[in-house]
C-alpha positions in Angstrom: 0.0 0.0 0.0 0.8 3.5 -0.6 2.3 5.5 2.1 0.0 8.1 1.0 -3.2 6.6 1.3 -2.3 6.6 5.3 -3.8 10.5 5.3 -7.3 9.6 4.7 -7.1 6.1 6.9 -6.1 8.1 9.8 -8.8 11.1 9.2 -11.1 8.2 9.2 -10.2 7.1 12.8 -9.6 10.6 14.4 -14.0 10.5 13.5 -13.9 8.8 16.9 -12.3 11.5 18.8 -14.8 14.3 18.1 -15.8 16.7 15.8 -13.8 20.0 16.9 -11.0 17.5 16.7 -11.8 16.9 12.8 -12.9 20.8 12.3 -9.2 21.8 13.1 -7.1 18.7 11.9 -8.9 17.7 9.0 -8.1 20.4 6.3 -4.2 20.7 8.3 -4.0 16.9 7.2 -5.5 17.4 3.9 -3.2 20.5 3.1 -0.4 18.1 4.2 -1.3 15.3 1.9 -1.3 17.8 -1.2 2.2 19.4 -0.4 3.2 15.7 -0.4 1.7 14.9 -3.8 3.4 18.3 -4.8 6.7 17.5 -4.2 6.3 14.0 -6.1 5.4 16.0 -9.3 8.2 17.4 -8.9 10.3 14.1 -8.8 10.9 14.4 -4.7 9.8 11.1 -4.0 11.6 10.3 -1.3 11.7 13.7 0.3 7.9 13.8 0.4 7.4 10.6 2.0 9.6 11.4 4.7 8.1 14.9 5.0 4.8 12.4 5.0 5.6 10.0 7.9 7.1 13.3 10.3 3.7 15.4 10.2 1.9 11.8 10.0 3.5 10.3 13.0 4.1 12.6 15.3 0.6 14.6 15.5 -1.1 11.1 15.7 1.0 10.2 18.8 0.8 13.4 20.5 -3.3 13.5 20.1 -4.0 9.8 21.3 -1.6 10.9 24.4 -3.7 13.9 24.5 -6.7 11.9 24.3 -5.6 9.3 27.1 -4.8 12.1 29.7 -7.7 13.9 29.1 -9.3 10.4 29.8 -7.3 9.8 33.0 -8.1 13.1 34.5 -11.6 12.6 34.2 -11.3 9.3 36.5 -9.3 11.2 39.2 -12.0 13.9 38.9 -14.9 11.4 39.4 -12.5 9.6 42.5 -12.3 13.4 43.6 -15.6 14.3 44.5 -17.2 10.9 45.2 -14.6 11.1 48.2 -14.9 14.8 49.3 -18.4 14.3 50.2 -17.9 11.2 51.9 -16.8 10.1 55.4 -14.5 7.0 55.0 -16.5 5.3 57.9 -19.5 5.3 55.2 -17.9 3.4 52.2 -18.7 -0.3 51.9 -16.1 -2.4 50.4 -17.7 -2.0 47.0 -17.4 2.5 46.9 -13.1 1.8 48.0 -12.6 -0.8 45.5 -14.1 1.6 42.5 -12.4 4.6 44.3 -9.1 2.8 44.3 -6.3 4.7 42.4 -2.8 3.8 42.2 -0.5 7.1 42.8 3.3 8.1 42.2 3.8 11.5 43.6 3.5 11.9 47.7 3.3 15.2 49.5 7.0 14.8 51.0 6.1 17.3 53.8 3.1 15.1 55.5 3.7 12.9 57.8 1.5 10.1 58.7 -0.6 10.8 61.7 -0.3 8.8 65.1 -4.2 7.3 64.4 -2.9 6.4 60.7 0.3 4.9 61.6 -2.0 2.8 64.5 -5.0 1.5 62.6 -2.6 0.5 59.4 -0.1 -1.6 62.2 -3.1 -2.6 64.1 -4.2 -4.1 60.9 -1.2 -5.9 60.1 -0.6 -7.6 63.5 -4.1 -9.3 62.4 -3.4 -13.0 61.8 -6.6 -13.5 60.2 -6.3 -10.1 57.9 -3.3 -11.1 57.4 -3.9 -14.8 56.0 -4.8 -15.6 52.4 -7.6 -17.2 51.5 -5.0 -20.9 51.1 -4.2 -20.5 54.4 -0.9 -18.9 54.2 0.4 -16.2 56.8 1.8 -13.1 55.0 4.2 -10.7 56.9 3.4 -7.0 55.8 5.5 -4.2 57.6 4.8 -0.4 57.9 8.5 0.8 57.1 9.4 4.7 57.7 11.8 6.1 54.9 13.3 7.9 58.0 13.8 5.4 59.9 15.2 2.3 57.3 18.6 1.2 57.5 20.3 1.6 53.9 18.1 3.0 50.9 14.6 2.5 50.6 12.5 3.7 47.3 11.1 2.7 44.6 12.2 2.1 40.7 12.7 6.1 40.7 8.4 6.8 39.4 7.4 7.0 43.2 8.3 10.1 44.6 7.5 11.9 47.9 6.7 8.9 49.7 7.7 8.5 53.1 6.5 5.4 54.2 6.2 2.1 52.9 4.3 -1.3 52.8 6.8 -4.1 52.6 5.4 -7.6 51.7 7.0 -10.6 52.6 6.3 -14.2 51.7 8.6 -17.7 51.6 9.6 -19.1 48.1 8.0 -22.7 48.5 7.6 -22.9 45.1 4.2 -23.0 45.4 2.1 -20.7 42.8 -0.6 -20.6 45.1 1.2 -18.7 47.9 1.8 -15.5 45.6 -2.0 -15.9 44.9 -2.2 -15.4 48.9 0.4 -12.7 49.0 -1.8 -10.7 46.1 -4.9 -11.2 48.0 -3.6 -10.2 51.6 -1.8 -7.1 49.9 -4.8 -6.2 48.5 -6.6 -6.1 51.4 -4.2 -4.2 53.6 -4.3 -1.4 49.8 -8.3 -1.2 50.6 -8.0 -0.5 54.1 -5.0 2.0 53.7 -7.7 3.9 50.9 -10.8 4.1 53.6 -8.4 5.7 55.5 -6.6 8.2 52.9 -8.7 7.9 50.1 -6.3 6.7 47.8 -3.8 4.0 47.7 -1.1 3.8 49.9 0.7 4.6 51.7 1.0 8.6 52.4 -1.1 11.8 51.4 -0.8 12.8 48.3 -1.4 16.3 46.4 -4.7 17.9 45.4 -3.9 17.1 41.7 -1.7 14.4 39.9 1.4 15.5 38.5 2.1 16.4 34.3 4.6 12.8 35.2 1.7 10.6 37.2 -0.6 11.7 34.7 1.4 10.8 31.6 2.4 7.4 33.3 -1.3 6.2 33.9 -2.0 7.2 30.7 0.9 5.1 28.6 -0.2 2.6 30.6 -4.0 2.8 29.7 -4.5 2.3 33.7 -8.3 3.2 33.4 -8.8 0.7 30.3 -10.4 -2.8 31.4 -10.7 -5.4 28.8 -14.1 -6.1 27.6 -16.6 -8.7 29.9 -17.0 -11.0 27.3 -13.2 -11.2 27.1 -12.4 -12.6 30.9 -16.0 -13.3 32.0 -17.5 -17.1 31.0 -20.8 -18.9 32.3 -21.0 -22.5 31.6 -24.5 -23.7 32.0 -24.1 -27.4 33.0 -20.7 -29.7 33.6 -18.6 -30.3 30.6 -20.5 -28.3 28.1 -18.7 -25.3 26.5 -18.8 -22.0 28.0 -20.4 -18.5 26.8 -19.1 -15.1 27.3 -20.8 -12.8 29.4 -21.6 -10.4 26.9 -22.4 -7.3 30.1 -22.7 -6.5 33.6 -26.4 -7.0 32.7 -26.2 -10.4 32.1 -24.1 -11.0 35.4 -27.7 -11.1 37.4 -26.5 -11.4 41.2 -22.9 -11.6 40.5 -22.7 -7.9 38.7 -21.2 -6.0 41.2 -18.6 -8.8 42.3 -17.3 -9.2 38.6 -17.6 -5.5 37.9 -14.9 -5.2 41.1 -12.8 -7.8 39.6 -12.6 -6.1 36.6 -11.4 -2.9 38.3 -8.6 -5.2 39.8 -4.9 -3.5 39.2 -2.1 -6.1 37.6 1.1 -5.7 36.2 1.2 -3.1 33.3 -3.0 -3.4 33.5 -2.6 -6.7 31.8 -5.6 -8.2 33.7 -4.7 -12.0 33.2 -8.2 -13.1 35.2 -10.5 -15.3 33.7 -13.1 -16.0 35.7 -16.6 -18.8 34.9 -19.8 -19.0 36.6 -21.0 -22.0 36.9 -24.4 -23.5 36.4 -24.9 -24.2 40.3 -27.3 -22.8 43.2 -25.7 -21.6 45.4 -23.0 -20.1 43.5 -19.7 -21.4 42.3 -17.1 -18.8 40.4 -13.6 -20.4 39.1 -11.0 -18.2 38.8 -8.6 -19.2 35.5 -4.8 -17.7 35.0 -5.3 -16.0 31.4 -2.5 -15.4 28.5 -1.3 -12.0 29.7 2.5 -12.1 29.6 4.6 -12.6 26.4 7.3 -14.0 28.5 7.4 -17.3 30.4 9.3 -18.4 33.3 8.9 -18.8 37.1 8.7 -15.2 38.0 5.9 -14.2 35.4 3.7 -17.2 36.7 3.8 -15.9 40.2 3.3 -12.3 39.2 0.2 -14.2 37.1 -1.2 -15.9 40.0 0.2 -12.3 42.2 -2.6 -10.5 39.9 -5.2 -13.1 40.9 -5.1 -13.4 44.0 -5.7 -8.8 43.8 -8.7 -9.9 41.6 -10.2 -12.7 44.0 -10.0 -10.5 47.2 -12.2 -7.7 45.2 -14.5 -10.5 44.3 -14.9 -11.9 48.1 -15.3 -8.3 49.6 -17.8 -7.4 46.8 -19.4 -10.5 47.8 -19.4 -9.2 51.7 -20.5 -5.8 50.7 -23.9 -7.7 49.2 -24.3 -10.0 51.9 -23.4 -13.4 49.8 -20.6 -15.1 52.3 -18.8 -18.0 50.7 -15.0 -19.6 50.5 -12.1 -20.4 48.6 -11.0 -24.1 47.4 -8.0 -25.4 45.1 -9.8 -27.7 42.8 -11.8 -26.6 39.8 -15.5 -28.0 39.9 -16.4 -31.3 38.5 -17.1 -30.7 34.6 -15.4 -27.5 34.4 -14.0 -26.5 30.7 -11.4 -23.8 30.9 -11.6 -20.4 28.6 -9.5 -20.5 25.8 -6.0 -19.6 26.0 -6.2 -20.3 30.2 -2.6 -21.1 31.4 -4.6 -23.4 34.8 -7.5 -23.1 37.3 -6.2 -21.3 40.1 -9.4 -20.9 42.1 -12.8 -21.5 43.0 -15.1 -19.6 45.3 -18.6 -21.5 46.8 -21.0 -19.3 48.2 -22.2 -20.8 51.5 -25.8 -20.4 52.5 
C-alpha cells in the first residue's frame, strides 16, 4: 500500500475523537497530503514521503496521548468528589474498591498521623487479615523512609513517599502462595484507601502530576478489557462455556465481577478469567489467562500475584452484598477452561 493513502485512513479514525478535533485537523491533514503529492510532481519522491511519515506520526501520537490524559483526568475527577463528600467510615467495600487509584507522587512534607500509623499496624498484626484465603500467613510491615537502615525507594516513578508497605512471603515454590500474598496485599491497599482515600501509603497532592498523569496514561491504567473477554458462564458440567456479553447479564454476580474487573495487575494486563457455573448456590472459578509474552517462574507468580488482587475484590464485593462463601483449590467437577487459560487457580462457593 501506498504511504500516501495513510492520510485519509487516519482522518477516518480521528471520527472517533470528536468533531472539533476533525474541524481543526482535517483540512491541516488534507493541506499536508497535497504538499506531499506536490513534491512527487516534482520528482521528490523520497523527500515527500519522509516529510509524510514526520507530520503523520508525530501529530497522531501526540493526540492519542492527549486523548488518554484527558481520559485519565476525568477518572481522578470522578474519584475526587465521590470522596470529598464522603466520610471514610460510610464506604462499603464496593465504593473503596471503585475509588481505588494507584498514585506516584506523595506530598513529602506530611507525615502520617499517630491514628494512621496505628490503625494500618493494628491491621497488620491481624493474623486472620493477614492470612490468604490458602491459608498462608503473609508478613506485611509499615516501614518509615526515615527510619530504614540503607536505601529505601522505589524504581525512581514513586516520589514523595515516606512510608512504605513491605510484603513478605517464603519461596515454597508453590504458585498458590503468591496468589495469597496478592490477596492479603490487597486487602491491607483497601483498608489503607478508607483511611486516605487513595492508595497507599502517604497523602498525596490535590492534583496528579504532568509525570503521574502521563504514566497512567501510557499505561492505559483506566482501560479494562471487555466482559465477554475474561467473563465465561458455563451452564451445565462439561458443556462449552459463553461469554458474558455485560454487567447486565451478570444477574446477582454484577457488582462482584464488575470489582474484579477494576482489579490493578502488572502493566494493566488483567490476566483473570473468571466462569460461573451453572450451580445454586453459587460457584465462580477463577482461570490464570495469557497475559504475559514472557514465560518463566517469575511471570507465573506475578500471574497468580494479579489473581489473588482480583479474588479479594471479588470476596469483599461479595461481603459488601451479603453473599458469604470460601475459597477451594480444585476446579468443579465438569469445568471447561476459557480459551487460552494457562490453569485453574481458584474456586469460590458461596455458603448459604
Amino acid at each position: 500500500m501506498q504511504i500516501e493513502w495513510l492520510v485519509p485512513l487516519v482522518l477516518l479514525s480521528f471520527q472517533r475523537m470528536g468533531f472539533l478535533l476533525n474541524f481543526f485537523l482535517g483540512p491541516a491533514m488534507l493541506g499536508v497530503w497535497a504538499s506531499v503529492s506536490i513534491l512527487k510532481l516534482r520528482g521528490k519522491i523520497q523527500a515527500a514521503r519522509y516529510l509524510l511519515l514526520t507530520l503523520l506520526l508525530v501529530p497522531t501520537a501526540l493526540l492519542w496521548m492527549w486523548s488518554r490524559i484527558r481520559q485519565q483526568r476525568r477518572v481522578d475527577s470522578t474519584q475526587k468528589r465521590f470522596g470529598s463528600k464522603t466520610s471514610p467510615s460510610a464506604l462499603t467495600d464496593v465504593d473503596i474498591i471503585r475509588m481505588r487509584s494507584s498514585w506516584r507522587h506523595y506530598d513529602a512534607s506530611r507525615d502520617l498521623s499517630p491514628d494512621e500509623r496505628r490503625e494500618i499496624e493494628g491491621l497488620l498484626a491481624d493474623d486472620g487479615a493477614m492470612t490468604g484465603p490458602f491459608g498462608l500467613r503473609v508478613r506485611i510491615l509499615l516501614v518509615s523512609k526515615a527510619q530504614a537502615d540503607g536505601k529505601l525507594g522505589t524504581y525512581g516513578v514513586v516520589t514523595g513517599a515516606r512510608d512504605f508497605l513491605v510484603g513478605k512471603v517464603a519461596d515454597r515454590g508453590v504458585p498458590s502462595d503468591y496468589a495469597d500474598f496478592g490477596y492479603v496485599f490487597e486487602r491491607v491497599v483497601l483498608r489503607c484507601t478508607r483511611v486516605f482515600i487513595v492508595s497507599p501509603v502517604g497523602h498525596v497532592p490535590q492534583e496528579r502530576g504532568a509525570f503521574d498523569t502521563y504514566m497512567r496514561a501510557a499505561a492505559g491504567s483506566s482501560s479494562r478489557l471487555a466482559w465477554p473477554r475474561i467473563f465465561f458462564r458455563q451452564p451445565a458440567p462439561a458443556q462449552a462455556l459463553a461469554p458474558i456479553a455485560s454487567e447486565a447479564e451478570a444477574e446477582g454476580l454484577a457488582v462482584p465481577l464488575s470489582c474484579v474487573r477494576t482489579a490493578p495487575s502488572a502493566s494493566n494486563k488483567q490476566p483473570w478469567r473468571v466462569v460461573v457455573h451453572a450451580a445454586r448456590p453459587a460457584v465462580v472459578s477463577f482461570w490464570r489467562g495469557p497475559a504475559y509474552p514472557m514465560g518463566g517462574e517469575m511471570i507465573t507468580n506475578l500471574g497468580h500475584n494479579d489473581l489473588g488482587i482480583a479474588m479479594c475484590h471479588f470476596e469483599a464485593a461479595c461481603g459488601a452484598q451479603g453473599m458469604r462463601g470460601g475459597w477451594e483449590r480444585a476446579a468443579p467437577e465438569g469445568a471447561v477452561p476459557p480459551e487460552g487459560a494457562l490453569g485453574h487457580v481458584a474456586t469460590w462457593r458461596q455458603r448459604l
